[in-house]
C-alpha positions in Angstrom: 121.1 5.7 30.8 122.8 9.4 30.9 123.1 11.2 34.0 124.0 14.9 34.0 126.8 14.5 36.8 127.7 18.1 36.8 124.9 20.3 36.1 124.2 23.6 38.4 120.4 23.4 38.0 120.6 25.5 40.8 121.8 28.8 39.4 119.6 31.7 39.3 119.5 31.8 35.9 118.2 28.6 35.7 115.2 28.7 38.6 112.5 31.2 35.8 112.0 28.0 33.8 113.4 25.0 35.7 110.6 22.9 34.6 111.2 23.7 30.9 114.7 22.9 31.2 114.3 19.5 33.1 111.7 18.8 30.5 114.3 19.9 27.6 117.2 17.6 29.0 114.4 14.7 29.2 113.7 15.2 26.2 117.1 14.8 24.7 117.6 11.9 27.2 118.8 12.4 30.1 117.6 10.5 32.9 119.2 12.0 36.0 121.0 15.1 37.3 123.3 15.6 40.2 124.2 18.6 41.2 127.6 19.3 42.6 127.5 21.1 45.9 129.5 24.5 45.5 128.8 26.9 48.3 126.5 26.7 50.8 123.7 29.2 49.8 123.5 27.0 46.5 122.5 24.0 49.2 118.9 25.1 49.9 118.1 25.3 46.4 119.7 21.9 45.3 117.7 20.3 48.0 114.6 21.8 47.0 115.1 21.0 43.4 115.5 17.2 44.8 112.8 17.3 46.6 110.3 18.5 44.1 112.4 16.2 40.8 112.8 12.2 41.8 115.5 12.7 38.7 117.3 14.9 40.3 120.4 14.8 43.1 122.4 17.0 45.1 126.1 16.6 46.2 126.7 18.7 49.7 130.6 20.5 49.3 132.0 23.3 48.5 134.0 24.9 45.6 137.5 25.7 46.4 136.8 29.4 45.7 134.4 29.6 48.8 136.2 27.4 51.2 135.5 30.9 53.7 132.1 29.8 53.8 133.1 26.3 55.0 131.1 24.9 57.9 131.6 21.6 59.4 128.2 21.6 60.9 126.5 22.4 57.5 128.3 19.9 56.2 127.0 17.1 59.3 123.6 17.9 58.7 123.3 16.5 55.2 125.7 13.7 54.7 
């Protein structure tokens, strides 16, 4: 079994043809995704993705970069 551990199917650039490249990365064999959780406005997206892909995952955090965005609540509400 592969699992994409660190894939940010999340990003914009992504989100036009997210079905084609779930399909593609299928295809080639993965069998799961997980995406890392990086900031915050990212979150709504990951969840949606797992919502509407059983293969895929989300990981709540935040990147280091955006650690001004940091909400402990945010953070409660998902783990």
């Amino acid at each position: 079994m592969i699992i994409d551990t660190h894939c940010h199917l999340d990003n914009e650039a992504y989100l036009s043809d997210i079905d084609g490249v779930i399909t593609n990365a299928k295809e080639s064999g993965v069998n799961a995704f997980l995406i890392p959780g990086a900031s915050f406005e990212t979150l709504k997206r990951a969840i949606d993705l797992s919502e509407k892909y059983d293969e895929v995952f989300f990981a709540v955090g935040i990147h280091p970069y955006d650690i001004d965005e940091y909400d402990e609540a945010v953070i409660e509400k998902y783990v």
